[in-house]
C-alpha positions, 0 to 999 in steps of 0.5 A: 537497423532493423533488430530481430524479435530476440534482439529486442527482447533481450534489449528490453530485458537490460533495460527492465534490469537497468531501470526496474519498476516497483509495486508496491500496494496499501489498503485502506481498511475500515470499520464500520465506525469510519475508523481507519486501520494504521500500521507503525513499522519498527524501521520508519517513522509515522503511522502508515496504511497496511501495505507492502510489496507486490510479490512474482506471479501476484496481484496488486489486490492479491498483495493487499490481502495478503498485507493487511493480514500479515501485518494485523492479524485482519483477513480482507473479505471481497475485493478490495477497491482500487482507489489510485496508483501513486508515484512514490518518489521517496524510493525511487522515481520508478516506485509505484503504489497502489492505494485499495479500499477494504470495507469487509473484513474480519479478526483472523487473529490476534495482532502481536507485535513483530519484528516489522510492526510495532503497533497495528489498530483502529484510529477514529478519523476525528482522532487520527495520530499527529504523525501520519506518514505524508502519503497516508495524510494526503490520501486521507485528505483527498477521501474525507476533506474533498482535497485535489488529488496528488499523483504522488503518494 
């Protein structure tokens, strides 16, 4: 049975509702140094690359700038670097994220603690925290330590 371009628009709309793909993005931005920057959330565990969710009518890039600066004070400067997009199947098995790099950037303002970032600043590689999130230390890995790169975040 062959469906008209409405029936099948409507039958892809169900199915974006019933199976919904997330965007999400992380920006890997470092000082001049080799320093990295790293976020810790007040609501999960671990040090964490700035990042979050694509919003409506935004572009991965767009939503890593825009990351970076709500969560430390930091204004991305140029555009941002694809690295890779990630499946990330601790949320779902439809998440996914993209992984930017950031080399020029500057202090907007101030980082001050909030309801969503506990702590935000610069960790030398040689002196990164011991309790990386799993997706920062492999990404990390995969960059510095030549390791084989995971689809996985």
């Amino acid at each position: 049975m062959r469906l008209t371009g409405f029936l099948r628009r409507a039958r892809h709309r169900a199915t974006l509702l019933a199976r919904p793909l997330s965007i999400g993005v992380r920006a890997m931005v470092e000082d001049g140094d080799g320093g990295l920057l790293l976020v810790r959330h007040t609501y999960v565990a671990g040090w964490h690359f700035p990042g979050g969710g694509v919003d409506p009518h935004e572009t991965a890039a767009e939503a890593a700038i825009r990351e970076v600066r709500e969560e430390t004070g930091i204004a991305v400067e140029g555009a941002p670097e694809l690295l890779g997009l990630y499946l990330n199947r601790n949320f779902s098995t439809r998440d996914h994220v993209a992984l930017y790099r950031c080399r020029q950037w500057r202090v907007e303002k101030e980082f001050t603690a909030n309801w969503e970032i506990a702590e935000a600043r610069f960790f030398r590689r040689d002196a990164l925290p011991g309790d990386l999130s799993a997706g920062t230390r492999r990404r990390i890995a995969e960059i510095d330590e030549a390791a084989a790169i995971s689809p996985d975040w």
